[in-house]
C-alpha positions in Angstrom: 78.2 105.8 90.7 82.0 104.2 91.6 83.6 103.1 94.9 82.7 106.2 97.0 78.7 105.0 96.8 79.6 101.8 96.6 81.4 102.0 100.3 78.3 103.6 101.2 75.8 101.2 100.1 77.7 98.7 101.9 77.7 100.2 104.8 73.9 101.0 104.7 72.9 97.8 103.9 75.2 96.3 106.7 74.0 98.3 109.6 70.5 97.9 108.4 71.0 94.2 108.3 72.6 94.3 112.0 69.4 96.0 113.1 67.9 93.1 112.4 65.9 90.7 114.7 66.5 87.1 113.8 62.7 86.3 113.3 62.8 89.2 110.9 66.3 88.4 108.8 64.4 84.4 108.8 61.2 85.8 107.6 59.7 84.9 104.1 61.1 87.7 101.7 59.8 86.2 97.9 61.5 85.4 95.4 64.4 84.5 98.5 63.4 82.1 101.4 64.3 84.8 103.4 66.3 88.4 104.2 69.6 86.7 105.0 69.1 84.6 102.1 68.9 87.5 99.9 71.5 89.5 101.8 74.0 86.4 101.0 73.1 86.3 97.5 74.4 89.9 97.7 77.9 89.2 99.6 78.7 86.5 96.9 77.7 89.2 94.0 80.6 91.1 95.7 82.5 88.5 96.4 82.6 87.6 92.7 82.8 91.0 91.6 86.1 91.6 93.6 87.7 88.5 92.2 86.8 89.7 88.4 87.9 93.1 89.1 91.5 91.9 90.4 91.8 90.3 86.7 92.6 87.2 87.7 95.1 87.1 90.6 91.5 86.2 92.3 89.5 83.6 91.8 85.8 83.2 93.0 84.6 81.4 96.1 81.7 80.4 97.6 80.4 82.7 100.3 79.1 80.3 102.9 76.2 80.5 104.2 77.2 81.0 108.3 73.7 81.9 109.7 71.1 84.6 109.3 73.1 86.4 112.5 76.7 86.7 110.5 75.0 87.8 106.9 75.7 91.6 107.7 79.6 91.3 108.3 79.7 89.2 105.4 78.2 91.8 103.5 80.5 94.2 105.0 83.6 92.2 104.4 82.7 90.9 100.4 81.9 95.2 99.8 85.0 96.1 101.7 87.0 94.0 99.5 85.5 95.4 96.5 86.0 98.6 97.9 89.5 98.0 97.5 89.7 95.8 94.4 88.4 98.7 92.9 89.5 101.6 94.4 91.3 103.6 91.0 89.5 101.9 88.7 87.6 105.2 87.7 83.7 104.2 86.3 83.2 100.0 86.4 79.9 98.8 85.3 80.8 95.3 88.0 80.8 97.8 90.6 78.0 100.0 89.3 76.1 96.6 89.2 77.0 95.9 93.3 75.8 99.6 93.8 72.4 98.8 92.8 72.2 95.4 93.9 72.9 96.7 97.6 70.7 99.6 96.7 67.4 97.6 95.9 68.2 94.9 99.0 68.5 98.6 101.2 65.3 99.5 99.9 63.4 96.4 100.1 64.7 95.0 103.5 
């Protein structure tokens, strides 16, 4: 996979996100409360994924949770920061991981 799909799967899964009504991203989406609450879940995969992939000079924080309305640019900005932790890191099996997490929330939303 690598950082080219994973810049795309971000930027899927954000625009789909912003597409969003509220009632929808608020909606019941089992085993997650709702479609924001899985969409954060997602951002703080990122998140933590950027801050292992930096070795160190990173360390992991809590994505908060701002509102079922912000959850797409969070996703945006955790991926984009990914993007470019690991941008020349060739194959990474953290960012392979992100691709498919982003892939099945895409698929499911």
């Amino acid at each position: 996979m690598g950082v080219e799909q994973l810049q795309v799967e971000v930027g899927r899964v954000a625009d789909r996100l912003r597409a969003m009504s509220q009632e929808r991203l608020t909606r019941g989406f089992p085993p997650y409360d709702s479609r924001a609450a899985a969409a954060l879940e997602v951002a703080q995969r990122l998140a933590d994924a950027a801050a292992d992939v930096t070795g160190g000079s990173a360390e992991r924080r809590t994505v908060p949770d701002l509102g079922p309305l912000v959850v797409a640019d969070q996703v945006a900005v955790t991926g984009t920061d990914l993007v470019q932790a690991a941008s020349g890191l060739g194959d990474d099996p953290r960012v392979d991981a992100c691709v498919a997490a982003l892939r099945h929330l895409r698929l499911t939303l």
